[in-house]
C-alpha positions as CSV (number, residue, x, y, z in Angstrom):
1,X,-123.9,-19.8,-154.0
2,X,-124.3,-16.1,-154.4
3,X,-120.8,-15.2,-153.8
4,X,-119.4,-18.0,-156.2
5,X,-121.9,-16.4,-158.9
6,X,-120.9,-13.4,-158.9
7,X,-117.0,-14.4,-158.4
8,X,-117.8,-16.5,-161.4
9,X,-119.4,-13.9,-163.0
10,X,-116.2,-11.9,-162.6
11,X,-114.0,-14.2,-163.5
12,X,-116.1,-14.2,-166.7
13,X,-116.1,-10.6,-167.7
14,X,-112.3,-11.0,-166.7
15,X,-111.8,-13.7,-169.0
16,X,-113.7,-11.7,-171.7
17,X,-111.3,-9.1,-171.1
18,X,-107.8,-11.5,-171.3
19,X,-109.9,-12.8,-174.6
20,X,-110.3,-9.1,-176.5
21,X,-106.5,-8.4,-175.2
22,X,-105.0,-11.8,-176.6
23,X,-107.2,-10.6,-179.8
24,X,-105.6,-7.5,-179.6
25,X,-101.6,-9.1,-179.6
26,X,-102.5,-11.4,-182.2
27,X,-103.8,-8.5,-184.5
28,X,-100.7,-6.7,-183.4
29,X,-98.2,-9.1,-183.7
30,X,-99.8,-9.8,-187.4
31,X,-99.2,-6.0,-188.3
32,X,-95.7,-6.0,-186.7
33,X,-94.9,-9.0,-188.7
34,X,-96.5,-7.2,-191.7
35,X,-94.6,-3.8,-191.1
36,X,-90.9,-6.3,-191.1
37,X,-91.5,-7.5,-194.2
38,X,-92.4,-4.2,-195.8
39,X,-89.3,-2.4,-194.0
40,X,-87.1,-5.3,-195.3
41,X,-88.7,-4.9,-198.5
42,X,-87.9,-1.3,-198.4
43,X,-84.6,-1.7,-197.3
44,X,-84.2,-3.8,-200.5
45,X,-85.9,-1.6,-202.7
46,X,-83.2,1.3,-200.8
47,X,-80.1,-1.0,-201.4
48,X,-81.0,-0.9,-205.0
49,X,-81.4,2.5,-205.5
50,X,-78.1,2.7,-203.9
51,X,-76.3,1.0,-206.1
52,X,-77.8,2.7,-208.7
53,X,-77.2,5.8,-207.5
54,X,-73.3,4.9,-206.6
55,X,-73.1,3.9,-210.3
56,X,-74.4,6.7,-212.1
57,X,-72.1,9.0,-210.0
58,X,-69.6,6.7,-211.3
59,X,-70.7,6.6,-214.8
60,X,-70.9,10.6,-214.4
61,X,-67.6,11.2,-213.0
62,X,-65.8,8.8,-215.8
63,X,-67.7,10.7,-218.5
64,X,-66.7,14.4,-217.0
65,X,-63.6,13.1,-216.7
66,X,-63.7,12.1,-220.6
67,X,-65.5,15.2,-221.1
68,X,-62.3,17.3,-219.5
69,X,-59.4,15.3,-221.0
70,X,-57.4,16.5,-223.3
71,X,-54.2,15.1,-225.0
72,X,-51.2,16.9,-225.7
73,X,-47.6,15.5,-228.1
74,X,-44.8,18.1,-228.9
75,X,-41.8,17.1,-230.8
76,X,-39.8,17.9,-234.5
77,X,-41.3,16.9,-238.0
78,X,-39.6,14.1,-237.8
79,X,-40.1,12.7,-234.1
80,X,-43.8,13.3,-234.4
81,X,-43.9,11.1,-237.6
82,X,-41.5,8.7,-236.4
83,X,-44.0,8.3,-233.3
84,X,-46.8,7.7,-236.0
85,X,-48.7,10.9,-234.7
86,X,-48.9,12.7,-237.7
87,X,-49.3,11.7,-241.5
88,X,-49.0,14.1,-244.5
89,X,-51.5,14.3,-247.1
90,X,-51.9,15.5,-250.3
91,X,-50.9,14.4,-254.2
92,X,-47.8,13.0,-255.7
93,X,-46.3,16.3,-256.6
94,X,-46.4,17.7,-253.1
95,X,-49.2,20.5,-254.3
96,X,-51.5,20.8,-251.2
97,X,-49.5,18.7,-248.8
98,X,-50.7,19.4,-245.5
99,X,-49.1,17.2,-242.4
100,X,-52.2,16.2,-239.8
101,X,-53.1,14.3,-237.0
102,X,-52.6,10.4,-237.8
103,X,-56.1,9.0,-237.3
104,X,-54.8,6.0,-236.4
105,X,-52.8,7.4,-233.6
106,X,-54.1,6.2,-230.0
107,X,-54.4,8.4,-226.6
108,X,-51.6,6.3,-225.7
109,X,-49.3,7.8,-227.8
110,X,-50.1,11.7,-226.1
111,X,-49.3,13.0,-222.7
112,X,-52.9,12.9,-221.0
113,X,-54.1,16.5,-219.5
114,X,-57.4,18.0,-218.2
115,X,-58.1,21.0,-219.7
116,X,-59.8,22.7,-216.8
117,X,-55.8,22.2,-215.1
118,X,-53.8,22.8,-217.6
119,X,-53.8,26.5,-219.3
120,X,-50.2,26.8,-220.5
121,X,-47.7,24.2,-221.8
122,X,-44.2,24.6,-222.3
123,X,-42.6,24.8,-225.5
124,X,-39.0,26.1,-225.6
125,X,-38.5,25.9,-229.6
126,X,-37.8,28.9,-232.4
127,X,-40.3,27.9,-234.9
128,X,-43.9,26.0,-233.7
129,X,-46.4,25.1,-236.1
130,X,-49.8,23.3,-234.9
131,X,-50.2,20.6,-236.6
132,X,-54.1,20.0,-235.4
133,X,-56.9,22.9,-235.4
134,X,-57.6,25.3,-232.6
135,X,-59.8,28.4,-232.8
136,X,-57.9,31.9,-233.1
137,X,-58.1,33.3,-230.0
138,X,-58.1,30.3,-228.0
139,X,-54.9,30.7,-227.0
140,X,-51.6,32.2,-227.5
141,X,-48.1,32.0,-227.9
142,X,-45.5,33.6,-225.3
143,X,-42.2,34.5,-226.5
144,X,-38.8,36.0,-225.4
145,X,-36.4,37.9,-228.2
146,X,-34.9,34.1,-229.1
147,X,-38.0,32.0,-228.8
148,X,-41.3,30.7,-228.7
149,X,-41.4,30.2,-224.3
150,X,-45.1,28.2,-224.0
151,X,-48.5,27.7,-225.5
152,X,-50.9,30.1,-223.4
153,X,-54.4,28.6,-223.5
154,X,-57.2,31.6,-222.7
155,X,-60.0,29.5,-222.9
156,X,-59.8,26.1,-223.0
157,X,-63.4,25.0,-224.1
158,X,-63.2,27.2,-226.8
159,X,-59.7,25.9,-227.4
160,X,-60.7,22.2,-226.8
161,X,-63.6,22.7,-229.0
162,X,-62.9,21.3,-232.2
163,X,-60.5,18.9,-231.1
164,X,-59.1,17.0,-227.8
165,X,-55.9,16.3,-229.6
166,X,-53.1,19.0,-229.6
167,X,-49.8,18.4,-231.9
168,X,-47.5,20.8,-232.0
169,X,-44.7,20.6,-234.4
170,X,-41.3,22.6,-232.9
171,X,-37.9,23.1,-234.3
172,X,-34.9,25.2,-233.4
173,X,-33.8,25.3,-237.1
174,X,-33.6,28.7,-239.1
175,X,-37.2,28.8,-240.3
176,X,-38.8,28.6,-244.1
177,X,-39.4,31.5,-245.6
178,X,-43.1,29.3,-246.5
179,X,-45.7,28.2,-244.4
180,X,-48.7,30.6,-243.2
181,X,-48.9,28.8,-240.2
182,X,-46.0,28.8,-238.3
183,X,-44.8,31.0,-235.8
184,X,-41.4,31.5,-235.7
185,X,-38.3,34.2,-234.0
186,X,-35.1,34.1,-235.3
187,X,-32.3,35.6,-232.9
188,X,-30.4,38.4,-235.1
């Protein structure tokens, strides 16, 4: 009887002890089951910001893009009108006329550029005139002895600042002996 007590009294404390451990996995296996759902939940929560994340790069990139396009048309008086890029404007009696960029003219219509790439565009003409406005010093004009070679742009924000548009009106004709704003060589 003595023996079986105190086996029985071991297999008590024992059983005490298998108890508090079963206690033990059950509290764990509550907090493992806890932790899941909160690392799903922030797995979730990090897919989101993922995708936000990937969209506002995206959203960035198509507005720097925007930001550092620029659009470009060269042709004669008569090209560029017949292209609807340019309108003239001023009264009946041709006082004030001034020729300018058609505002109904779509980016379409231009050769597309970014203006980070491209500092210098070809020209190839005896007389250019610009038909939309660029800030002196923003650029310049390189020329041989018979003509006007290409449109030199020295600093394209500067140049880009007033307006993404660029229109420039060319000719190989003899030039007028009016018009402030055109640049013209004549061979001899």
């Amino acid at each position: 009887n003595k023996k079986f007590n105190q086996v029985n009294s071991k297999n008590t404390e024992l059983q005490k002890f298998i108890d508090g451990l079963n206690e033990q996995i059950n509290a764990k296996e509550t907090d493992i089951i806890f932790l899941k759902d909160k690392l799903n939940e922030l797995k979730t929560q990090l897919d989101a910001l993922n995708l936000t994340y990937s969209n506002q790069v995206k959203e960035s990139n198509v507005k720097a893009d925007n930001f550092n396009t620029a659009y470009f048309a060269i042709g004669t008086h008569s090209e560029l009108k017949k292209q609807g890029l340019i309108v003239k404007k001023g009264n009946v009696i041709s006082i004030g006329n001034m020729t300018e960029l058609n505002q109904g003219a779509t980016e379409s219509m231009f050769s597309k550029i970014d203006i980070n790439q491209t500092t210098q565009i070809p020209i190839a003409a005896n007389r250019v005139k610009l038909i939309t406005t660029h800030p002196a010093g923003s650029y310049n004009l390189e020329d041989t002895k018979l003509q006007i070679k290409k449109l030199v742009i020295l600093n394209p924000q500067k140049f880009w600042s007033v307006s993404k548009y660029l229109i420039i009106e060319v000719s190989n004709d003899k030039p007028s002996p009016h018009g402030t704003d055109e640049v013209f060589f004549w061979p001899d």
